[in-house]
N, CA, C and O atoms as a GROMACS GRO file, in nm:
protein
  480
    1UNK      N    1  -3.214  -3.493   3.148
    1UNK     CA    2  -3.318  -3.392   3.138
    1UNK      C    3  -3.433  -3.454   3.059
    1UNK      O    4  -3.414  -3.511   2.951
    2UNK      N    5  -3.587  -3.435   3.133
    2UNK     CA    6  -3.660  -3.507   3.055
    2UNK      C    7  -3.674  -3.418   2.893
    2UNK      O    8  -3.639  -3.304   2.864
    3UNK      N    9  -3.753  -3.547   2.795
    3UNK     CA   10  -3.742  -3.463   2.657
    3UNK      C   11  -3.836  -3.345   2.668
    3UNK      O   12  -3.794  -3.250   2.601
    4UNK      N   13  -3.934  -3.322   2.722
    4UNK     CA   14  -4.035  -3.203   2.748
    4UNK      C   15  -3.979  -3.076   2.728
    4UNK      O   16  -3.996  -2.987   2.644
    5UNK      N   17  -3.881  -3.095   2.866
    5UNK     CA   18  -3.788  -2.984   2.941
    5UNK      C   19  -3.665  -2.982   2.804
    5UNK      O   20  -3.617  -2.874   2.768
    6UNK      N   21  -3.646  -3.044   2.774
    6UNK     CA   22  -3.520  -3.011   2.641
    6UNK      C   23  -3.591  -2.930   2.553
    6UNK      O   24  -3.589  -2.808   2.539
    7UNK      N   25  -3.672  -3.042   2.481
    7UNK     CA   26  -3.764  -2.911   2.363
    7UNK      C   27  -3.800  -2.784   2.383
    7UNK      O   28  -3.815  -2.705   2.290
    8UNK      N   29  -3.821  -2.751   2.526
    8UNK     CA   30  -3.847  -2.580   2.576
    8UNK      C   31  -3.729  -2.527   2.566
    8UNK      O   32  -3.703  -2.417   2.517
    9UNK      N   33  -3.677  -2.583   2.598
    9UNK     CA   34  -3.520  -2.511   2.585
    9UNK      C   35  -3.423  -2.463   2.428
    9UNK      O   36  -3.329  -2.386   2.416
   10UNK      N   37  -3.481  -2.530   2.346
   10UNK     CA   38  -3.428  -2.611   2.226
   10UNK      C   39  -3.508  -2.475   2.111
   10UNK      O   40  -3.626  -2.446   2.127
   11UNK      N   41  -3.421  -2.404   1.999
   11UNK     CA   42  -3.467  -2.294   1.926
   11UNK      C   43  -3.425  -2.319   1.832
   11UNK      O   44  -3.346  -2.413   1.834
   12UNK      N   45  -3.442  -2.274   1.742
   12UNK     CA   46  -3.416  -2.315   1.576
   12UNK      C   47  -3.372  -2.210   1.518
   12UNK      O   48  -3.416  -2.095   1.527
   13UNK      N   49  -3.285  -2.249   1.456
   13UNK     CA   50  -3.172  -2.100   1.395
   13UNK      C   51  -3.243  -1.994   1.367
   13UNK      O   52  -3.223  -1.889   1.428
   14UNK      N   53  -3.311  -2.003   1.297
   14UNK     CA   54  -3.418  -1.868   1.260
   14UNK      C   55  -3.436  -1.792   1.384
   14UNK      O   56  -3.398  -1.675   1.386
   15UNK      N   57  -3.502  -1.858   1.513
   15UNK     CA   58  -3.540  -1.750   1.626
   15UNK      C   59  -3.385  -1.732   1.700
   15UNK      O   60  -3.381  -1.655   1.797
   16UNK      N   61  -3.291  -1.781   1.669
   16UNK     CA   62  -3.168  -1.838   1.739
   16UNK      C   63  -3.087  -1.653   1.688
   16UNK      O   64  -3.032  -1.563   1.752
   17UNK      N   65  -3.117  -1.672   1.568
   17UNK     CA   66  -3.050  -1.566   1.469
   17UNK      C   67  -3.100  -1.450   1.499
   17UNK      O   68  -3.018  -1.361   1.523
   18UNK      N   69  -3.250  -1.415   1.508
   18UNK     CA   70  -3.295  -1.313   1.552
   18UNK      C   71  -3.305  -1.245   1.748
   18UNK      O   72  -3.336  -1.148   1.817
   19UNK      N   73  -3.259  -1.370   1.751
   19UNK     CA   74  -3.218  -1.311   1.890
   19UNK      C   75  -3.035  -1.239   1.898
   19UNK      O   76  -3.001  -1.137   1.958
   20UNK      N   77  -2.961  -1.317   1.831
   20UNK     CA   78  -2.805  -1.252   1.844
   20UNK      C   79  -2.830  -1.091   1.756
   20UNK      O   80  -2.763  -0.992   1.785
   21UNK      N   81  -2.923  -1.090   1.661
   21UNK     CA   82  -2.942  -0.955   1.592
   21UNK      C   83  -2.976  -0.868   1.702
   21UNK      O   84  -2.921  -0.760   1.722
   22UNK      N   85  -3.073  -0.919   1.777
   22UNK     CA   86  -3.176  -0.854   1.871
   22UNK      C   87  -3.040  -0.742   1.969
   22UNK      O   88  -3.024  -0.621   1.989
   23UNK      N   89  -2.975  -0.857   2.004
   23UNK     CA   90  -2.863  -0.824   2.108
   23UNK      C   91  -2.820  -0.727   2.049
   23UNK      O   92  -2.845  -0.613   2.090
   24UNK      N   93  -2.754  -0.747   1.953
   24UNK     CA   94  -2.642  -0.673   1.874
   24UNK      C   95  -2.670  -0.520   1.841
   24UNK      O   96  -2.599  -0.425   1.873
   25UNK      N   97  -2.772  -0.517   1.779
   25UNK     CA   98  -2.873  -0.393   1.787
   25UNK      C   99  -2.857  -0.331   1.914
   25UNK      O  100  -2.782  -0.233   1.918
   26UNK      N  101  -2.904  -0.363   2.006
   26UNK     CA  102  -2.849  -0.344   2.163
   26UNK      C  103  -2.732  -0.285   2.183
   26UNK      O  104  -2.710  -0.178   2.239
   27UNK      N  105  -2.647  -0.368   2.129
   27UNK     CA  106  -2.482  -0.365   2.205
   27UNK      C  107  -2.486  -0.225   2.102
   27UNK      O  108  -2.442  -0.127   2.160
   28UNK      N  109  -2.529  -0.201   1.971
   28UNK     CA  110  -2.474  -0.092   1.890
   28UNK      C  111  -2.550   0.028   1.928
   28UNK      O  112  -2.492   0.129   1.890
   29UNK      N  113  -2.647   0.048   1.981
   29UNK     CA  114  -2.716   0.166   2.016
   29UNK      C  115  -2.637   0.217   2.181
   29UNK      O  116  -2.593   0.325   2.221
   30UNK      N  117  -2.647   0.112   2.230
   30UNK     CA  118  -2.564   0.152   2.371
   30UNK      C  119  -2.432   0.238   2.327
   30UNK      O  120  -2.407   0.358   2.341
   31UNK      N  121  -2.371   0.149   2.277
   31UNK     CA  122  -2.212   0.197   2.149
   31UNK      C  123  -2.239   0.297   2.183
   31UNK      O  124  -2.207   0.340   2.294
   32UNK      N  125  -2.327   0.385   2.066
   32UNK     CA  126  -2.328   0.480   2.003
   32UNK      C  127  -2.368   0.598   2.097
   32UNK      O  128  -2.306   0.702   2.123
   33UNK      N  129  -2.490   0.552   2.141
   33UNK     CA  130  -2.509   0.654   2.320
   33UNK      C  131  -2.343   0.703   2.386
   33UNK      O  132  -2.303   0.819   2.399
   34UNK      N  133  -2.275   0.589   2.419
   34UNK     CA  134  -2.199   0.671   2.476
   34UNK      C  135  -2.088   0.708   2.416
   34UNK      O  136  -2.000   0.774   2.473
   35UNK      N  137  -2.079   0.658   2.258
   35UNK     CA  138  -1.957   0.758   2.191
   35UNK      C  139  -2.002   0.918   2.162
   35UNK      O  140  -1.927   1.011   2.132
   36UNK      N  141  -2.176   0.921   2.184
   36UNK     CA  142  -2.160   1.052   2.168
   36UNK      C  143  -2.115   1.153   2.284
   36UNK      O  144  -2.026   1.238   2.283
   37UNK      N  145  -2.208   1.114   2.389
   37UNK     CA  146  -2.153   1.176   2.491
   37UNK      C  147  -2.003   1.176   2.529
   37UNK      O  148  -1.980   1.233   2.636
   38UNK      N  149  -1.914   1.132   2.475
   38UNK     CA  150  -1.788   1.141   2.490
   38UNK      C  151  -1.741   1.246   2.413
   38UNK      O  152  -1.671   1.340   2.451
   39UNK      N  153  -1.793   1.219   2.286
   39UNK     CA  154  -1.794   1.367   2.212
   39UNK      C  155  -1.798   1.457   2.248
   39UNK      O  156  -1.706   1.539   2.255
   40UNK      N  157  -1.943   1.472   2.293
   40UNK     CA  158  -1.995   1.609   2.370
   40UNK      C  159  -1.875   1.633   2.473
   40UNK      O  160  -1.791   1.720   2.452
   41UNK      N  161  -1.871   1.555   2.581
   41UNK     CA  162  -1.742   1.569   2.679
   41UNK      C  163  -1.627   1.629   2.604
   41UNK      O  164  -1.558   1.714   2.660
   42UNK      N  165  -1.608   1.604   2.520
   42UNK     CA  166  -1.460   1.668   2.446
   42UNK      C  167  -1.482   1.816   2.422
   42UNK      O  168  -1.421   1.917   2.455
   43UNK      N  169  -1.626   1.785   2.330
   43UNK     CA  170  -1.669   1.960   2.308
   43UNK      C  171  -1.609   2.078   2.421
   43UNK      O  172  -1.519   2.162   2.428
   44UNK      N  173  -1.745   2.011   2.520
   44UNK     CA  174  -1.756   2.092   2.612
   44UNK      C  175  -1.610   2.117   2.685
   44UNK      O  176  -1.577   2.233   2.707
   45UNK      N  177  -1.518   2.002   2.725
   45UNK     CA  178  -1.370   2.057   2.752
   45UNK      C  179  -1.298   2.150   2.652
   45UNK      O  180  -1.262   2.262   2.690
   46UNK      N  181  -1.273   2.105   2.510
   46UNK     CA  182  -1.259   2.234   2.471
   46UNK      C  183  -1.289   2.366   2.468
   46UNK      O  184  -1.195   2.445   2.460
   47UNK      N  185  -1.407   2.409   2.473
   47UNK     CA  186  -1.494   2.511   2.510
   47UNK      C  187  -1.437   2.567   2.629
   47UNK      O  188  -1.402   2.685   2.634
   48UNK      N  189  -1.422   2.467   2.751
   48UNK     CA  190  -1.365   2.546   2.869
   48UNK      C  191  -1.222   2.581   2.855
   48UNK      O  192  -1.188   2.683   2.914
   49UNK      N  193  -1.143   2.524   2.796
   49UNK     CA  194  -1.008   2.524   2.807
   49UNK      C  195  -0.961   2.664   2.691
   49UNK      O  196  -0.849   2.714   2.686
   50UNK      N  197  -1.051   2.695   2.627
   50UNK     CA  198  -1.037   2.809   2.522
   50UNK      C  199  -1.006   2.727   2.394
   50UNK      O  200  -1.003   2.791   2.289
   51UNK      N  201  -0.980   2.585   2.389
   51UNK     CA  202  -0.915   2.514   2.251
   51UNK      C  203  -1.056   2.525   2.136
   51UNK      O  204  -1.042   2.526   2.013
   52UNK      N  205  -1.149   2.529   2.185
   52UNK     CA  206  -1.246   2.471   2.082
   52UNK      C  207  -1.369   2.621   2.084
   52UNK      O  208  -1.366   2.718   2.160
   53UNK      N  209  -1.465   2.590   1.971
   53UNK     CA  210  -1.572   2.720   2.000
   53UNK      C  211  -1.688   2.580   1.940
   53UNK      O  212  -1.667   2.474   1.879
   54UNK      N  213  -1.816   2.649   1.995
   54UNK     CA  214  -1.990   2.593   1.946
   54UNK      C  215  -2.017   2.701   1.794
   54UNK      O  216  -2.122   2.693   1.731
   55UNK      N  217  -1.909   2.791   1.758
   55UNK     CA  218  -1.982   2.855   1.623
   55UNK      C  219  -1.988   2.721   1.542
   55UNK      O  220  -2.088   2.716   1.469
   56UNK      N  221  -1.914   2.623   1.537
   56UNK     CA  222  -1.909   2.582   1.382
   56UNK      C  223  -2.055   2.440   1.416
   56UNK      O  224  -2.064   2.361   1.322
   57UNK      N  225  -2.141   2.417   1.517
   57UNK     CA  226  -2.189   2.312   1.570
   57UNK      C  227  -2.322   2.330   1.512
   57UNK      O  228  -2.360   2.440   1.472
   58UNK      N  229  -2.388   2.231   1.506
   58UNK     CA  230  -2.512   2.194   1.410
   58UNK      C  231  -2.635   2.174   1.544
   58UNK      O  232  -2.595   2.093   1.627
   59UNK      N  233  -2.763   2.230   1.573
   59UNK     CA  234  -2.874   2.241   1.648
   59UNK      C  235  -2.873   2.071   1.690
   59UNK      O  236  -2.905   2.059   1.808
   60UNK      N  237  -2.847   1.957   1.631
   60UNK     CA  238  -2.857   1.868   1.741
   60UNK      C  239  -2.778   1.811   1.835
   60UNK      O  240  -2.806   1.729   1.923
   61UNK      N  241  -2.629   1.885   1.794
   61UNK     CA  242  -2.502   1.898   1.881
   61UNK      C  243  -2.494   1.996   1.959
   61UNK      O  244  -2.398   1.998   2.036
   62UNK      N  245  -2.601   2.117   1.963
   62UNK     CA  246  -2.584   2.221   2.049
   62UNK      C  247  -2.686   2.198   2.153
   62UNK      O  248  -2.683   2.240   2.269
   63UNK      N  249  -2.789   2.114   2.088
   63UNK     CA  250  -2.910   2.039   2.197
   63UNK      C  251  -2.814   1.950   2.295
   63UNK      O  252  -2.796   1.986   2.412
   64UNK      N  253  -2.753   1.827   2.238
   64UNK     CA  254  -2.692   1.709   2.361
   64UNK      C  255  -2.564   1.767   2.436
   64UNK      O  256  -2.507   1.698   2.520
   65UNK      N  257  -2.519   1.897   2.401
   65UNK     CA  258  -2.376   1.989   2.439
   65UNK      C  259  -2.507   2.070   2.584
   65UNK      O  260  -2.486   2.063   2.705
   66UNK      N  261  -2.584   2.112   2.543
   66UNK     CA  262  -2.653   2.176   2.624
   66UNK      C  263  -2.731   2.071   2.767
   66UNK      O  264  -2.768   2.098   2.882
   67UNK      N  265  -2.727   1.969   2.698
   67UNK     CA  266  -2.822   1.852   2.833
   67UNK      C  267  -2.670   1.786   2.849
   67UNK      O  268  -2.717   1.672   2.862
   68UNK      N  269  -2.563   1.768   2.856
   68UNK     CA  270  -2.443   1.743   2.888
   68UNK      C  271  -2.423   1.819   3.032
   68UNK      O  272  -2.417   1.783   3.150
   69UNK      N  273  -2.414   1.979   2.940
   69UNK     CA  274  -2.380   2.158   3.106
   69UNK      C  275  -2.471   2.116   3.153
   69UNK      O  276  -2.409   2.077   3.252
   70UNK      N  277  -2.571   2.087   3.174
   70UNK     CA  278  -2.700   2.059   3.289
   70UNK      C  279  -2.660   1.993   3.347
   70UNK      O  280  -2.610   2.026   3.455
   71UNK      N  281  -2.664   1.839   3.292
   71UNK     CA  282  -2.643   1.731   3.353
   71UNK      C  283  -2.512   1.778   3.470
   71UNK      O  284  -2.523   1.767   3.592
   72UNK      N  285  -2.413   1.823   3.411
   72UNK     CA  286  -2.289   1.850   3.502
   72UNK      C  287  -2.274   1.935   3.577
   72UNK      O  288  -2.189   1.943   3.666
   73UNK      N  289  -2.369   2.022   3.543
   73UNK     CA  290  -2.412   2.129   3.655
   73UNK      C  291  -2.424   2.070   3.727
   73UNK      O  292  -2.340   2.053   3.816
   74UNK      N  293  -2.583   1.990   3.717
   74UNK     CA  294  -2.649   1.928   3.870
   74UNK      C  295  -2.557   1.850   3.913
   74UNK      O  296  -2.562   1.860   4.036
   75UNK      N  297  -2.423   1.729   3.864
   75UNK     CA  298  -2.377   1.655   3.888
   75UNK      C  299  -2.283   1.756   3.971
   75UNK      O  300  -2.230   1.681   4.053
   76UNK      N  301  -2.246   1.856   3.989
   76UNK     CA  302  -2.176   1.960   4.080
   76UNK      C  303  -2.193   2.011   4.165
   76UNK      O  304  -2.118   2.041   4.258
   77UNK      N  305  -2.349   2.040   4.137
   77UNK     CA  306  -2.419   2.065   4.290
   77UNK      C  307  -2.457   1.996   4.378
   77UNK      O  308  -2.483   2.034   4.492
   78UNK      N  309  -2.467   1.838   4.320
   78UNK     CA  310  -2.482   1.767   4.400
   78UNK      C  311  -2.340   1.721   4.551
   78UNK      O  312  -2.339   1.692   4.671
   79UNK      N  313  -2.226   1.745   4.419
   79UNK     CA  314  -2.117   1.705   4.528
   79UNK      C  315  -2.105   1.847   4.604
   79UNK      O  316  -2.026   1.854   4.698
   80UNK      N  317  -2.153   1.922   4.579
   80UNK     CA  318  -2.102   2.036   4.638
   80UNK      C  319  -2.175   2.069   4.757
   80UNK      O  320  -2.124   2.123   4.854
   81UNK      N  321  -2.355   2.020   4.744
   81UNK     CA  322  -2.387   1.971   4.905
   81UNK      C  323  -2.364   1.897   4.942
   81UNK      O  324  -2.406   1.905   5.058
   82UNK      N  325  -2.289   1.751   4.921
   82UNK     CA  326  -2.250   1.663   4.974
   82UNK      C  327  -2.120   1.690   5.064
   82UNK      O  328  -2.107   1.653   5.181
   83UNK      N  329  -2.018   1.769   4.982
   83UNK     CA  330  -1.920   1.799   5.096
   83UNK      C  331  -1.964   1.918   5.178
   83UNK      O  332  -1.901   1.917   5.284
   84UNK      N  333  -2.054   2.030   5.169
   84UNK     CA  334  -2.153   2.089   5.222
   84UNK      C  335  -2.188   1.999   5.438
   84UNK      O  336  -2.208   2.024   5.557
   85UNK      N  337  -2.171   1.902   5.342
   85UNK     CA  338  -2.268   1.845   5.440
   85UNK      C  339  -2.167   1.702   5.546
   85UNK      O  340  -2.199   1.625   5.635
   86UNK      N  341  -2.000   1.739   5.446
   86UNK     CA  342  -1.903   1.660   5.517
   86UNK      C  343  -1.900   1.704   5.678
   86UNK      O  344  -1.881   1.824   5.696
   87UNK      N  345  -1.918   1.616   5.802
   87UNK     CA  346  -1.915   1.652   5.918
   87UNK      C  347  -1.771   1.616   5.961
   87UNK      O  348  -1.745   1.590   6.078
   88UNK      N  349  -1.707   1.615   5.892
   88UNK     CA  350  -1.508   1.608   5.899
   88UNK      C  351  -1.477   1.737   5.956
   88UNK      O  352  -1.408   1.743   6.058
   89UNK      N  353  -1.522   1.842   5.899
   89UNK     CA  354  -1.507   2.026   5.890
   89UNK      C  355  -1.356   1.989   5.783
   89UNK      O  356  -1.248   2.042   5.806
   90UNK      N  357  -1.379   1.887   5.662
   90UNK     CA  358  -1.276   1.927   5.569
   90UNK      C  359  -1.324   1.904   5.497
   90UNK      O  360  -1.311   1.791   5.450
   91UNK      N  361  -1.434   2.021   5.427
   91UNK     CA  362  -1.478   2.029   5.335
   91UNK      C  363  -1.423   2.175   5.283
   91UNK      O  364  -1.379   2.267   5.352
   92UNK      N  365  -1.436   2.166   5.159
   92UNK     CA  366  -1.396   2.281   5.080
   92UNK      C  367  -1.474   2.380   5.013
   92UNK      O  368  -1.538   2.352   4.911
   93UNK      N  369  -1.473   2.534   5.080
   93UNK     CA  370  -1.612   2.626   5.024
   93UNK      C  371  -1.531   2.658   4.917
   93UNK      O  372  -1.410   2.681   4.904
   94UNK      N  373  -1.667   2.651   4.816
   94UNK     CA  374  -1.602   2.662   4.656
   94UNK      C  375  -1.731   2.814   4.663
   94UNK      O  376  -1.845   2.829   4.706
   95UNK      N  377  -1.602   2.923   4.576
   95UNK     CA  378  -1.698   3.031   4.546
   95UNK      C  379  -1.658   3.079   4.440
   95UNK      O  380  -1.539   3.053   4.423
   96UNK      N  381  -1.699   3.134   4.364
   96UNK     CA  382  -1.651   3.195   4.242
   96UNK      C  383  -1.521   3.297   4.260
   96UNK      O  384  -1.467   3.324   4.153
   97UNK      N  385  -1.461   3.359   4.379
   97UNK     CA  386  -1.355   3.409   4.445
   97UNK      C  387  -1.242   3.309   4.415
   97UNK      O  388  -1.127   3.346   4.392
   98UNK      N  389  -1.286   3.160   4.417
   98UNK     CA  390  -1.153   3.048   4.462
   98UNK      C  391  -1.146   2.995   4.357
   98UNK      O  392  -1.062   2.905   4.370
   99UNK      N  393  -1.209   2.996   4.194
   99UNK     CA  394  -1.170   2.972   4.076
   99UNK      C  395  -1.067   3.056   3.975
   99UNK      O  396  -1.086   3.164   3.918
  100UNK      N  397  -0.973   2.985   3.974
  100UNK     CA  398  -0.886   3.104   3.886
  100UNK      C  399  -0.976   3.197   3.796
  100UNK      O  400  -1.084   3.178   3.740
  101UNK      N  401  -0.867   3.337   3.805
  101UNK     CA  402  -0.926   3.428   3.744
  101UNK      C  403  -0.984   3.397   3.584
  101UNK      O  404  -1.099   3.406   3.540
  102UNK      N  405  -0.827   3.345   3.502
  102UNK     CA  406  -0.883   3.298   3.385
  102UNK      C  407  -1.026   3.238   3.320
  102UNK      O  408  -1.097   3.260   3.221
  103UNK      N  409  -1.023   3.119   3.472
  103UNK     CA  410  -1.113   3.038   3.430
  103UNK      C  411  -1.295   3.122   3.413
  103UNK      O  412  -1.378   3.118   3.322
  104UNK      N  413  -1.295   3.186   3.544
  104UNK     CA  414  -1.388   3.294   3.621
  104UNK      C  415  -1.465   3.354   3.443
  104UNK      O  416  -1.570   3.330   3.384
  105UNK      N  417  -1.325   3.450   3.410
  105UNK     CA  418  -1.364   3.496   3.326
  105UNK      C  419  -1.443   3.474   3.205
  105UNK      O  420  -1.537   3.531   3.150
  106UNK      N  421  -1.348   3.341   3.177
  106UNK     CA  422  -1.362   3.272   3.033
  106UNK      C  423  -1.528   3.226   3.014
  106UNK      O  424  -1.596   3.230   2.912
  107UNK      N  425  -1.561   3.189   3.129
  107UNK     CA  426  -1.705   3.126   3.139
  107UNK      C  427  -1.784   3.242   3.196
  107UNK      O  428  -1.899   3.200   3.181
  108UNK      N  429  -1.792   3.340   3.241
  108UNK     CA  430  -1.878   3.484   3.238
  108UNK      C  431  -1.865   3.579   3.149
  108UNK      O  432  -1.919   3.689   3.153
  109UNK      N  433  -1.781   3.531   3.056
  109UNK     CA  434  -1.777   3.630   2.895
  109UNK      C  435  -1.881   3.533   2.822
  109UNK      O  436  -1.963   3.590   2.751
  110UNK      N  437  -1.887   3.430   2.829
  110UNK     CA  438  -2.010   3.364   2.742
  110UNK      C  439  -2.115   3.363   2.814
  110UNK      O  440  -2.204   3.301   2.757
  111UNK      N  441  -2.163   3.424   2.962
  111UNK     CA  442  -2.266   3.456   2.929
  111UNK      C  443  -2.296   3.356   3.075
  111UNK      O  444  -2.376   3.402   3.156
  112UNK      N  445  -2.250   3.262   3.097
  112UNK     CA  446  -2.311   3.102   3.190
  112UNK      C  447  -2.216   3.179   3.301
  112UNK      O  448  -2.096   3.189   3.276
  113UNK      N  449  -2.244   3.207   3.365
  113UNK     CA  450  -2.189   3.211   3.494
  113UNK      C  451  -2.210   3.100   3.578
  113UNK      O  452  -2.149   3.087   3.684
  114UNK      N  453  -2.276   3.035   3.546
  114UNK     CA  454  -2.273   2.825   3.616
  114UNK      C  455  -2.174   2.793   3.621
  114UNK      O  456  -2.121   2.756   3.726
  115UNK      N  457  -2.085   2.800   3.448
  115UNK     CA  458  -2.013   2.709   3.424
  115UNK      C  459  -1.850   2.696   3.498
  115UNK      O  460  -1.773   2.600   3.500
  116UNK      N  461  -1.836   2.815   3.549
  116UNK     CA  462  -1.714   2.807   3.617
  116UNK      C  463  -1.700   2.684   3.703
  116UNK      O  464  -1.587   2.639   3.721
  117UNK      N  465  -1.822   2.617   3.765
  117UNK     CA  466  -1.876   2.529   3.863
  117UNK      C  467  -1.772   2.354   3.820
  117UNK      O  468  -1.696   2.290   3.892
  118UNK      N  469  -1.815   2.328   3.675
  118UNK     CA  470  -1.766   2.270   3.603
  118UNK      C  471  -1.561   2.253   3.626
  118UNK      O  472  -1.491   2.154   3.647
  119UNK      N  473  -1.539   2.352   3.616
  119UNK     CA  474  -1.346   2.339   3.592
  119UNK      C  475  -1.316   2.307   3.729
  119UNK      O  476  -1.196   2.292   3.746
  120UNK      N  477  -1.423   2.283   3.890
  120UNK     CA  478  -1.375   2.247   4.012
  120UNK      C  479  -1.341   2.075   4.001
  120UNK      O  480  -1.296   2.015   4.099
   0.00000   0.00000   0.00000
C-alpha cells in the first residue's frame, strides 16, 4: 500500500479513543431505548392481564405507556386489514363478540374500548 494511502488510513489514539466513546454512547442509548420499551411492554401486559395498575406511574411513564397503546393499536389494525385482505377466505373476523368476555370487559371498564384489540 502506497505511504499516502496508509497515512489516510492511519489515526492517533486520541481520535482513535473518541471514536470507540462515540460508538459506545451509541450502543448505550440504543440499550436504553429498548430496555424501556420493554418495560413499558411489561406495564402494559400487566395492565391487561389485571396483575398490574398505572395509579402508582409517574407522567413520563404514562406518556411512553400511552405511545406504546397507539403504537399497538395501529400495529393491530394494520394486521387486521392485512388478513382483511387474505384472498385464502382464511382469514379471521375479529369483533369485540369473539374476545373473551373477561377480557371485553376488563378493557371497557377503563374506559379504551381499543384495547381489547391488543389481547388478539
Amino acid at each position: 500500500m502506497p505511504e499516502m494511502e496508509q497515512s489516510k488510513k492511519m489515526v492517533n489514539q486520541e481520535s482513535f479513543i473518541k471514536q470507540r466513546i462515540t460508538k459506545a454512547n451509541d450502543q448505550l442509548k440504543k440499550q436504553i431505548k429498548e430496555n424501556r420499551e420493554k418495560e413499558m411492554t411489561e406495564v402494559m401486559n400487566q395492565c391487561l392481564t389485571g396483575k398490574g395498575t398505572i395509579a402508582n406511574l409517574i407522567l413520563p411513564d404514562l406518556n411512553d405507556l400511552g405511545g406504546l397503546v397507539d403504537q399497538t393499536i395501529k400495529d393491530i389494525s394494520r394486521r387486521i386489514e392485512s388478513l382483511k385482505k387474505d384472498t385464502t377466505g382464511k382469514g379471521v373476523a375479529v369483533t369485540p363478540e369473539s374476545v373473551p368476555p373477561r377480557a371485553h370487559d376488563m378493557c371497557c371498564k377503563h374506559g379504551r374500548k381499543d384495547l381489547w384489540l391488543i389481547l388478539i
